[in-house]
N, C-alpha and C positions, 0 to 999 in steps of 0.2 A: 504493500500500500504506500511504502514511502518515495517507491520511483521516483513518479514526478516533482518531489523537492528536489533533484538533483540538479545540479545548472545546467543551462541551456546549451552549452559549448555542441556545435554541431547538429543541432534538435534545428527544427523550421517549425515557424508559429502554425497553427490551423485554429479550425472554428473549434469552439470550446462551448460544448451545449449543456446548456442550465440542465436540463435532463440527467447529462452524465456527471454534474458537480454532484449532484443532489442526492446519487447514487454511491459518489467516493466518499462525502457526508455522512450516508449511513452505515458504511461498509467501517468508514475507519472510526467514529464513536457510538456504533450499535451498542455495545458492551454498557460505554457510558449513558446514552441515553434510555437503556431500560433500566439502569440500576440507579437512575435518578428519576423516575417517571417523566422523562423530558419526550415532548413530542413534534417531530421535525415537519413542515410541512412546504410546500412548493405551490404557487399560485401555477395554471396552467402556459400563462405568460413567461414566468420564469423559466420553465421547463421547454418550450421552445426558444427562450433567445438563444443565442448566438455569439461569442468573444471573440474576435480573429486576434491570438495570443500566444504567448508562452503559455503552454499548460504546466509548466514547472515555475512559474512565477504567480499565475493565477493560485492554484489547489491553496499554497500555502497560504495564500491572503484567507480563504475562506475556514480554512484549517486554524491559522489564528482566532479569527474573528468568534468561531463557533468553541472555542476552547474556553473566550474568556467569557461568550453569553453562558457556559456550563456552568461555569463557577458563581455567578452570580443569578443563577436561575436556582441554585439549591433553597435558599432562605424561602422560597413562593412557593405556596400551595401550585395553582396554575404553571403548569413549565414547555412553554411550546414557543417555536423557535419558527418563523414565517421567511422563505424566500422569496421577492419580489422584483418585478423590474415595475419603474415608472418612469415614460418617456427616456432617458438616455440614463439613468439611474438604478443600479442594483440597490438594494433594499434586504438588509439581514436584521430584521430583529425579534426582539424576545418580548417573554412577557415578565419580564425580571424588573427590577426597581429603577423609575426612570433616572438618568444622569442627571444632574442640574446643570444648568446652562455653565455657569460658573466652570464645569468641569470640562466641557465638551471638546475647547482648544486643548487644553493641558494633558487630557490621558492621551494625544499623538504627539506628546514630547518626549524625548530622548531621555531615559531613566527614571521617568514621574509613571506612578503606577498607588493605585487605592487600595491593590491585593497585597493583604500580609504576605510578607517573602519575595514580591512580585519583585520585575527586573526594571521594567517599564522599555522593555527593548521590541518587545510583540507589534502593538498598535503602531510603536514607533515605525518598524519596519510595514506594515500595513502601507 
């Protein structure tokens, strides 16, 4: 499952279809999301767009991004997790505790992180 983080060296971008993120999503935190009642879901929009990309630059943005809506989807009764596109916009989110505005620049700064232990290197790279 970890191929596609591997770098690009030699690799040629193709279409990268919300269908088949959505499929590595569940393949690689199934374990996590049944042992935290987390429920993954895909609008049908999402699942036909389209990325003409790295797929080993892509996975891991979405692989980030759904690591840290785990961690803070634990605290909530509700734990479902929406893939969406709107007009030229992917759309990842939870039903976890919203950010306050306050926060929203700062958790994609380089070492600022709200998770005990965190790195703050994830969103950064995001």
């Amino acid at each position: 499952l970890l191929s596609p983080l591997y770098r690009t060296t030699g690799k040629a971008r193709s279409n990268v279809k919300g269908q088949d993120i959505e499929e590595y999503i569940r393949n690689f935190f199934g374990e996590q999301f049944k042992f935290n009642n987390i429920i993954l879901e895909a609008t049908p929009i999402f699942k036909k767009n389209e990325i003409y990309t790295y797929e080993s630059i892509l996975i891991p943005v979405f692989i980030n991004i759904i690591h840290n809506a785990i961690y803070w989807l634990v605290p909530v009764n509700n734990r479902k997790i929406l893939l969406d596109v709107v007009g030229d916009k992917i759309l990842i989110m939870n039903s976890g505790s919203r950010i306050e505005d306050f926060y929203l620049t700062k958790i994609f700064e380089l070492f600022y992180s709200k998770r005990p232990n965190g790195r703050g290197i994830g969103l950064y790279l995001v």
